[in-house]
C-alpha positions as CSV (number, residue, x, y, z in Angstrom):
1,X,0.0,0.0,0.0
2,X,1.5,2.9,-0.9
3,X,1.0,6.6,0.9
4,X,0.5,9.7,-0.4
5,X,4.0,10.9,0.1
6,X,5.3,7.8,-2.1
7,X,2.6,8.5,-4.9
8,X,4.2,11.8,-5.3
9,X,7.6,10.9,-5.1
10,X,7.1,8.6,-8.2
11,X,5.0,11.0,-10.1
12,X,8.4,13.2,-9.8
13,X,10.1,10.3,-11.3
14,X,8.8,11.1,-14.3
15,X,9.1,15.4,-13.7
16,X,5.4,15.3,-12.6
17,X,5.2,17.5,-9.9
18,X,1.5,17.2,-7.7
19,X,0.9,18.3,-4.3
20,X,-0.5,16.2,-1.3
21,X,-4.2,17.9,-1.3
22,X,-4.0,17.9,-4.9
23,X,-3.5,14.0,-4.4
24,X,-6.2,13.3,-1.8
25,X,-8.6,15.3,-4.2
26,X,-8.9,11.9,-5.9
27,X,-9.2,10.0,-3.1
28,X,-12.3,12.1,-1.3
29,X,-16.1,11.0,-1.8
30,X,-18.0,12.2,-4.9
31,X,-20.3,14.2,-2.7
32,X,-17.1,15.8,-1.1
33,X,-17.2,19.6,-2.5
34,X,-13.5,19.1,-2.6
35,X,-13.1,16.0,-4.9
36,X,-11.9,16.1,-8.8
37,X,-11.7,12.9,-10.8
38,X,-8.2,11.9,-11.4
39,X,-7.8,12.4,-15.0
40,X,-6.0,10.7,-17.9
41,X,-2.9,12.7,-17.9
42,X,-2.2,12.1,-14.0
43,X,-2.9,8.5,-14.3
44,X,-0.6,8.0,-17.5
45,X,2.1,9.3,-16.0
46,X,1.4,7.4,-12.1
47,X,2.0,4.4,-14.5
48,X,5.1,5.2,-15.9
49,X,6.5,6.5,-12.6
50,X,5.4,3.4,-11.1
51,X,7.4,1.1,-13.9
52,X,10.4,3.2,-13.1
53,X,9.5,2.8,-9.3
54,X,9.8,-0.9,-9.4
55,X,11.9,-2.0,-12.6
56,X,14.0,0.8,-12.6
57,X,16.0,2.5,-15.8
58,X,17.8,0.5,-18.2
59,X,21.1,1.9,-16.6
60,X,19.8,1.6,-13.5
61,X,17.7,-2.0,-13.3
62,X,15.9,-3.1,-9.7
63,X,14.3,-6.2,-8.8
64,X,10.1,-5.6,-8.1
65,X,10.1,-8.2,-5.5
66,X,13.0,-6.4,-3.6
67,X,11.6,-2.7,-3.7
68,X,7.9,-4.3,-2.6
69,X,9.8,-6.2,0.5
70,X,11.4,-3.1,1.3
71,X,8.1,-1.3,1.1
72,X,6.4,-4.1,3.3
73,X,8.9,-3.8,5.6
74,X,8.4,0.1,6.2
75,X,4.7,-0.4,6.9
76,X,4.2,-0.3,10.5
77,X,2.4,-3.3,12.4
78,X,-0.8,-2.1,14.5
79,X,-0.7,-3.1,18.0
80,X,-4.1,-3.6,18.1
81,X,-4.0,-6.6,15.5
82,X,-3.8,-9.8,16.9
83,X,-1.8,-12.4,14.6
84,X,-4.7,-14.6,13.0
85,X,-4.5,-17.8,12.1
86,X,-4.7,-17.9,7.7
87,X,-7.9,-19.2,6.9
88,X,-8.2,-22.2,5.4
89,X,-11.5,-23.7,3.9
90,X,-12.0,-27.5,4.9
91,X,-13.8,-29.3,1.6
92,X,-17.3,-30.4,2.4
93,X,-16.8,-34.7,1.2
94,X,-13.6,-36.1,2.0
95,X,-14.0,-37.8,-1.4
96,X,-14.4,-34.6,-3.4
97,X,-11.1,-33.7,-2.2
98,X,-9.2,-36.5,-3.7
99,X,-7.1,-35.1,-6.9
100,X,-6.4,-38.8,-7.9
101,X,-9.7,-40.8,-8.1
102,X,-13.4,-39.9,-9.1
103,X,-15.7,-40.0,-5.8
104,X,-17.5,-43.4,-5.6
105,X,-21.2,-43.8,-6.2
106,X,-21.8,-45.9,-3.6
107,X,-20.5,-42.9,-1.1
108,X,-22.6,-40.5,1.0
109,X,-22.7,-38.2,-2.7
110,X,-24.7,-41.0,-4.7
111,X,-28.1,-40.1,-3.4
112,X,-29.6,-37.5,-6.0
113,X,-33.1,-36.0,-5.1
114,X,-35.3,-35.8,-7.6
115,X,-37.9,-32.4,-8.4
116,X,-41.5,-32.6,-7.3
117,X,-43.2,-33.9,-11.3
118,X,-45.9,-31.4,-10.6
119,X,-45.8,-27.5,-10.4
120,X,-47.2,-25.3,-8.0
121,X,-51.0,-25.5,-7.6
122,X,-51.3,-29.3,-7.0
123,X,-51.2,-30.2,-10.8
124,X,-53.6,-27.4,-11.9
125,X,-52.7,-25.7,-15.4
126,X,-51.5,-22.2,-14.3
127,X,-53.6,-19.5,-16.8
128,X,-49.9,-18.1,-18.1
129,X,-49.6,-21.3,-19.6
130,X,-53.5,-20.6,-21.5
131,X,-52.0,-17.5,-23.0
132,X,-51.6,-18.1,-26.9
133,X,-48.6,-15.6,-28.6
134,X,-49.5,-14.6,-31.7
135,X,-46.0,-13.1,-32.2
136,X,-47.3,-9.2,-33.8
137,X,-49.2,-10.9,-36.5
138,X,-52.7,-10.8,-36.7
139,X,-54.8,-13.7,-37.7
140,X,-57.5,-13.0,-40.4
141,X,-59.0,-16.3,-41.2
């Protein structure tokens, strides 16, 4: 994640020069009376600052994965966090799970239930079903 003070330093990478508040203008709510859309020109050149940012010049070459661990590391931890557990999804059959054979039928999966034959209304014809489309043409016998 980066901060304002990051975003501008890479928009200067590429001799952009934006301010802070002009910077958190794009950030604010639409209904803010401060906010302006970021346009096209500020965006184009957020890009190429950001390729310069992580892959560096061609004299000058970096590795992304380095210059995102260093930016990781410079984010500080919140005390208030607790260190979860990741969370990992358990699969619902034991049998689905399996990558290297088909689940059996005779397993807890093989029981299929079937829909109820009649609709709605105990078996009655439903008067949607009545209607006759004609599709725009008119019949003249």
């Amino acid at each position: 994640m980066l901060r304002d003070d990051q975003i501008v330093e890479i928009l200067e990478l590429v001799d952009f020069r934006i301010s802070k508040s002009e910077l958190g203008a794009f950030f604010r709510d639409e209904k803010h009376p401060n906010y302006m859309e970021c346009g096209d020109q500020v965006l184009r050149n957020f890009l190429n600052g950001l390729v310069i940012h992580l892959r560096g010049t061609k004299e000058n070459p970096k590795n992304p994965n380095e210059v995102l661990a260093k930016h990781k590391a410079e984010i500080p931890k919140k005390e208030n966090t607790k260190d979860r557990p990741e969370f990992k999804a358990k699969p619902k059959d034991s049998e689905r799970s399996r990558g290297d054979q088909s689940p059996s039928k005779s397993g807890s999966g093989a029981k299929k239930t079937s829909k109820k034959e009649f609709p709605k209304g105990n078996g009655k014809i439903s008067p949607v079903e009545k209607v006759k489309f004609n599709f725009g043409k008119n019949k003249k016998s």
